[in-house]
N, C-alpha and C positions, 0 to 999 in steps of 0.2 A: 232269276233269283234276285231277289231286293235286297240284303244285304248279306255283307261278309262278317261282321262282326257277331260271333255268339253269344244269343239271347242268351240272360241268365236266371231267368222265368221259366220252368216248363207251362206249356199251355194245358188249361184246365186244374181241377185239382189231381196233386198228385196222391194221395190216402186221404180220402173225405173221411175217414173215421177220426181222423186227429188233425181239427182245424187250424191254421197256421197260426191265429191267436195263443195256442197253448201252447207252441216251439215261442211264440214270443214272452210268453210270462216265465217261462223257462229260463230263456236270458244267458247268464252267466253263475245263474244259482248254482253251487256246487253240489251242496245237503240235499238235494231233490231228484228225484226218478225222472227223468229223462221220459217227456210224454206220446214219443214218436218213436215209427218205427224207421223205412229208407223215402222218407217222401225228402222237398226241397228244401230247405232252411231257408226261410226269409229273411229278409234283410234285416227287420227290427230284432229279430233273434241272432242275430252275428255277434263276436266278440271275438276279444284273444289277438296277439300278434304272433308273430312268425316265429319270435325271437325262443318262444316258451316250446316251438317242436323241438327245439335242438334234445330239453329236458324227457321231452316224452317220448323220444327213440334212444336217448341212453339207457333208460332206466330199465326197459322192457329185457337189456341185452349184459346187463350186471347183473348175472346170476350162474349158475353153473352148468348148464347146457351151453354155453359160450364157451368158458374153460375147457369142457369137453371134449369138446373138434379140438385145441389145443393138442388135447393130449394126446387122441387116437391118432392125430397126425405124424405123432413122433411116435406113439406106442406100437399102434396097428397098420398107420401105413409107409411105416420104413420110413421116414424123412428124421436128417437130423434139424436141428432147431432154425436153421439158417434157410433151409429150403421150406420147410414147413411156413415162416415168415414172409416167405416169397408167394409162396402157392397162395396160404390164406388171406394176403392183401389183395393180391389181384382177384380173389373171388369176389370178397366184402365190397372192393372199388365197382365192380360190374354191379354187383347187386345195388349197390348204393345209387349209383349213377343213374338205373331203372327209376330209384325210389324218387329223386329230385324229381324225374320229367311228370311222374304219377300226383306224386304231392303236390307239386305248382299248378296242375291244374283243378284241383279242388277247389279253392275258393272262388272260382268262376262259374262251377256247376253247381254247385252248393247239394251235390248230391253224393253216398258213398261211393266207393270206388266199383263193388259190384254192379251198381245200377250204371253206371256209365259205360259197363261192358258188354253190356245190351248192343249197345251200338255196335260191337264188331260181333258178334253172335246169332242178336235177335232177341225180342224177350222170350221166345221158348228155348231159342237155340242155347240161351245163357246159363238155362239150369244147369247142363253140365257141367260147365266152372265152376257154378255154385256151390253146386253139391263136393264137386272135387276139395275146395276151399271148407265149404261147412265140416266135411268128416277131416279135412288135415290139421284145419286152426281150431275147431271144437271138437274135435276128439282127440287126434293124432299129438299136438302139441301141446294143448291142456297135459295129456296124460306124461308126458315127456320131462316138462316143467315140473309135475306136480313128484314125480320121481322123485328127480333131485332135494325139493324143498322138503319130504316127507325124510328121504336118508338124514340129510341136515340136520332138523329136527330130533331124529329119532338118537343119531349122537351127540347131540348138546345135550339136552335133557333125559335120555333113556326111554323114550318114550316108545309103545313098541310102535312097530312101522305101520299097521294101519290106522291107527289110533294120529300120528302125525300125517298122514294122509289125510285123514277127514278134516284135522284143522288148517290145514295149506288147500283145502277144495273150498271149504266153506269162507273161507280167506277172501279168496279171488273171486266165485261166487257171485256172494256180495257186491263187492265192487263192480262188476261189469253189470246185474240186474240195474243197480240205479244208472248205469247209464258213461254215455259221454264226459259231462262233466267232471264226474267224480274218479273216473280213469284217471283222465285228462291230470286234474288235479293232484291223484295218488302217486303218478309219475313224476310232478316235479317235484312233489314234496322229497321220494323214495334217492331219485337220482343222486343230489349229491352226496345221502348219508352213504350209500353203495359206494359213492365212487372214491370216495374219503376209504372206506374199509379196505377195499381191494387193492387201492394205491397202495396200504399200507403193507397187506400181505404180498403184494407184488415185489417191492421193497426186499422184503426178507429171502423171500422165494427168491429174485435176480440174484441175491446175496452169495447164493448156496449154489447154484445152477454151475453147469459147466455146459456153456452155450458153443463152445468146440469139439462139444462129444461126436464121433463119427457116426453117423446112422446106422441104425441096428442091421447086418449082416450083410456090410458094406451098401446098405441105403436100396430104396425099391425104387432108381430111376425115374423116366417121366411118367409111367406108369402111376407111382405114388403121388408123382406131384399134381395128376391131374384128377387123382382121385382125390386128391385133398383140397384141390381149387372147386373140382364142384360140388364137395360138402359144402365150404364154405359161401361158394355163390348159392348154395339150394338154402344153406340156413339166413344169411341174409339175403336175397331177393325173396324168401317166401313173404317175408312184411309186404311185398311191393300189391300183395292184393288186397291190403288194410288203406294204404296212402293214401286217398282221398275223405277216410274215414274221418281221420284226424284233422285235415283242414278245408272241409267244408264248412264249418261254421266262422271262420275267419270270414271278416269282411272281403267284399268283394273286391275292390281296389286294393288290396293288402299285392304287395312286391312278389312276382312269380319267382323273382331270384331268391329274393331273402325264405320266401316259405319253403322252395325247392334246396335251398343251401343248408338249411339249419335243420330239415329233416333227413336228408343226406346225413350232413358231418353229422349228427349224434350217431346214425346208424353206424357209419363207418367207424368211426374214433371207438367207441367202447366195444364194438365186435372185433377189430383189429387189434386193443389194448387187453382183453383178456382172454382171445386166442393166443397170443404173445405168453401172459401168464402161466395157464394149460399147457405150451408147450418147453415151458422154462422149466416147470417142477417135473415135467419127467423125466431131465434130466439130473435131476439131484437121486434119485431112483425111490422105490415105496413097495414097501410089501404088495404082492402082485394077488393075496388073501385078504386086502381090505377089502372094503367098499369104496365107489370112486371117490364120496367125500372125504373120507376117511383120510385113504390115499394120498388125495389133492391136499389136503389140514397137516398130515402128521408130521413136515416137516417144520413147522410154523411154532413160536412159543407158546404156549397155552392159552393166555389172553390172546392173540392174535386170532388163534385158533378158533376157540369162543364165536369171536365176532364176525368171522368170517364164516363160519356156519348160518351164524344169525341171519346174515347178510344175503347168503346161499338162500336161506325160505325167504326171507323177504322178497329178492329179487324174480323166485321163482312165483311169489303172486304178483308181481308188477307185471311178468311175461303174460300169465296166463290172465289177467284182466283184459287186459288188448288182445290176446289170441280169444277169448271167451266172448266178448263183445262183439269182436268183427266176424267170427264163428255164425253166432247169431244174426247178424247182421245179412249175411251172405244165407242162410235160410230165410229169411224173411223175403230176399230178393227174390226168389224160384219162384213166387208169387203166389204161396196158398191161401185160400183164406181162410181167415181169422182176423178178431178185432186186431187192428194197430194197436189198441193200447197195454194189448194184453202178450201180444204175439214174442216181443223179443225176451220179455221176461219167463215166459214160459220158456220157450227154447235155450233159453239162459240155464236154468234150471235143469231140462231135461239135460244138456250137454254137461253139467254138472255130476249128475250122476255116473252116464255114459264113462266119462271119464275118470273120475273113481277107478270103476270097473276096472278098464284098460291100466291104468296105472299098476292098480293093484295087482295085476297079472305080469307086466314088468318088470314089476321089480325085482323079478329073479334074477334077470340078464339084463342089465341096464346097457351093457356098452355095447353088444352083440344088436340088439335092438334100436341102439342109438344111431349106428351109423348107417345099418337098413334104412330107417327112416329117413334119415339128411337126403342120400341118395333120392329114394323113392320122389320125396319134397321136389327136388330138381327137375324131373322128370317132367311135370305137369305145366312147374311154373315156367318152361324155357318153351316151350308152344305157346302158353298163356302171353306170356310179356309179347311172344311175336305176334300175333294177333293184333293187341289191345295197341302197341308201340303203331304197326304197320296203321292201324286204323285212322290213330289220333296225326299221321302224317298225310293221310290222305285225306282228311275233313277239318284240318288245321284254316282254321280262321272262316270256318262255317258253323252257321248256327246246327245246334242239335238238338236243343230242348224240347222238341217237340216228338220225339222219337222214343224218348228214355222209358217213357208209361205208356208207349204205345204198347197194347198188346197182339195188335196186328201187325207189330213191325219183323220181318223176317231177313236172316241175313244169313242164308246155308252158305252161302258159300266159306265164311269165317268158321264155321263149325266143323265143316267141311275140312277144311285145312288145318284146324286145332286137333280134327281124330287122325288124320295122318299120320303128320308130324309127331304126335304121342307114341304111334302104331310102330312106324316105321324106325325112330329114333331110340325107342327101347327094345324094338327088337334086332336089331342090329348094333347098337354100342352100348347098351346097357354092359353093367359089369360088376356086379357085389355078391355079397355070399348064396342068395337063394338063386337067382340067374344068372345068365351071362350070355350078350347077346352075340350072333353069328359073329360079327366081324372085330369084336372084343375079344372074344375067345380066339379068333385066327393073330388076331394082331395085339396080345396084351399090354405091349408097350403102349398102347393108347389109354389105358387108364379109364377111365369111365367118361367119356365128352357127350353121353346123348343129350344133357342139356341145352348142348350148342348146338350141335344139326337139330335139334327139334324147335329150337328158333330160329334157326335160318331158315327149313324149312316151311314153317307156319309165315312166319313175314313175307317171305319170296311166293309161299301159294293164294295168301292172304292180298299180296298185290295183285297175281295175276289174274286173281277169280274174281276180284270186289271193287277194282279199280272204275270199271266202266258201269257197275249198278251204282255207285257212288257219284258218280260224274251227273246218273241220268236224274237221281232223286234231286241233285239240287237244280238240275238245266231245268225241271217242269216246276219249282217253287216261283 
């Protein structure tokens, strides 16, 4: 091996369809469609400092699918407010902590965070994640988002509910077809108007709460608490397979602390700040005949009210531009073809629609739906992070660029131990309303943990199987 430091060049081209000249006239223009699909970002195309991710992971998490876990945390899973604050930090803190190690290394790769998971997969082995990610973040969460912002809607202005559905779809849409920049930018614009609202209605909401209230029919034990930590850990770590999305265009030399720090704290700080909220108003109590915005507003004074619905759509197309983009993003990676220039805006597009759909089938049962979901989310990503974590520790401070676009690079054994760990983890501690796995059902007090044995699993099989094909690719470089 001739060196240890990792090139930040992949060798050859990475999508000859979209010459690196056209990522560079790109730049930092915001008004412009984004002319690539997951190839490398060159250097003259770099921009942006660290400081601006703090804005673009608060924003995405000020909106009312945040509030939500709040609530079901005290409503539906027995916690009263104090334990619910406990459960949902320590989820946010692990998801977060993922997101730092993922995000600081973007601007080194200068690739999304799908294509670097090649590396512990394979590029065939990798469709599976992808796909896993393309139907959770472009359909699953799209549709989830768009829920919330169309209820919103539909009670500020009357609007009927799918009539505010199609303008919260076409909303978000938009924004992720053109691209990176205009995300990027929608975020930090959107952040602090959100975070000004919410403060406000938090305010009133603290005001009103009785944060000593006993948990509903003397509290559901650790059983609750751990079903409520790994809502929380599944709703923020699932960002963690966006993270390098967002700072691969940073310059290369830009600080692995400062980028890893400031996409952290935003993550953590506004998912822990309006979990907090969520589970403050359901202690003030709320006709149990609303709907959840309805519910979450009615204690609020009318102007507040107002705005914080506003805020509710708003925030819910800040989410769905980043889950819509990196949705896309992660089909593009599976590798079919299609022109690059054409490929993420139609998938943009198609996942647009798709979601609609789904939404609009939701909306019956939003909360029954919601927490299915958080759960399910967990499941994939706590194999995923072990994998991708185990990988990036055992090829720490070797090159890889030459690997990322290989299409004959193969890595079963990480695949291997990603279906495990998925297999074996939900079918043994899974635990939500449609299943419930063997040793979850013998041992309820366990709460739902498959997210953690199916990453301990995946990292611990992921060492044992890939360690010495690892060792040998680099001893014959």
């Amino acid at each position: 091996m001739t060196s240890t430091t990792p090139r930040t060049t992949p060798e050859g081209p990475a999508s000859p369809d979209t010459p690196e000249a056209a990522l560079g006239n790109y730049g930092d223009k915001v008004l412009a469609v984004e002319p690539g699909g997951n190839e490398f970002i060159p250097p003259e195309a770099r921009h942006g400092k660290p400081r601006g991710l703090f804005w673009t992971w608060t924003a995405p998490n000020l909106e009312f699918a945040t509030i939500f876990l709040g609530i079901i945390a005290v409503l539906y899973f027995g916690l009263s407010f104090w334990q619910a604050i406990a459960a949902m930090a320590i989820g946010n803190l692990l998801g977060a902590l993922a997101h730092y190690v993922l995000s600081a290394r973007g601007p080194l790769h200068g690739v999304p965070q799908m294509v670097l998971g090649r590396l512990g997969f394979g590029y065939r082995g990798n469709i599976l994640p992808a796909a896993f990610m393309t139907v959770m973040c472009g359909v699953g969460w799209f549709a989830t988002n768009s829920v919330s912002g169309a209820l919103a809607l539909n009670t500020l202005f009357g609007l009927p509910s799918v009539l505010a559905l199609i303008i919260i779809v076409l909303a978000q849409t938009g924004f992720a077809f053109c691209g990176h920049n205009l995300v990027q930018g929608f975020e930090r614009l959107a952040a602090p108007v959100l975070a000004v609202v919410f403060v406000l209605a938090g305010v009133f909401i603290f005001r009103d709460a009785d944060l000593g209230m006993a948990a509903a029919d003397g509290g559901a034990g650790l059983g609750g608490f751990l079903l409520t930590l790994g809502a929380a850990f599944g709703y923020t770590a699932a960002w963690t397979p966006y993270a390098a999305d967002y700072t691969r265009y940073l310059p290369v030399n830009v600080s692995k602390f400062q980028t890893g720090f400031f996409a952290s704290s935003g993550l953590f700080v506004s998912t822990t700040a309006l979990m907090a909220i969520g589970a403050a108003s359901v202690t003030i109590g709320a006709d149990a005949d609303l709907s959840p915005t309805d519910a979450f507003t009615g204690s609020l004074p009318s102007w507040v009210a107002n705005l914080t619905l506003l805020a509710i759509a708003i925030g819910a197309v800040a989410a769905n531009a980043i889950n819509l983009y990196s949705g896309a993003m992660a089909f593009v990676t599976m590798g079919f073809k299609m022109s690059v220039g054409i490929q993420r805006a139609v998938v943009t597009a198609v996942f647009g629609v798709v979601g609609f759909l789904v939404a609009w089938w939701a909306l019956a049962d939003a909360a029954a739906n919601y927490e299915t979901f958080l759960l399910i989310v967990a499941y994939w990503i706590g194999p995923w992070l072990g994998i991708v974590l185990a990988d990036q520790l055992l090829r720490r401070g070797r090159p890889v660029a030459n690997l990322l676009y290989d299409t004959k690079y193969t890595n079963w054994g990480g695949l291997l131990s990603f279906v495990i760990a998925l297999v074996v983890s939900v079918a043994l501690f899974a635990n939500q309303e449609r299943y419930v796995g063997w040793v979850a059902e013998a041992v309820p007090e366990l709460g739902d943990i498959a997210f953690f044995i199916g990453f301990l699993i995946a990292f611990g099989g992921y060492v044992l199987l890939c360690r010495n094909k690892i060792n040998r690719e680099y001893s014959q470089v």
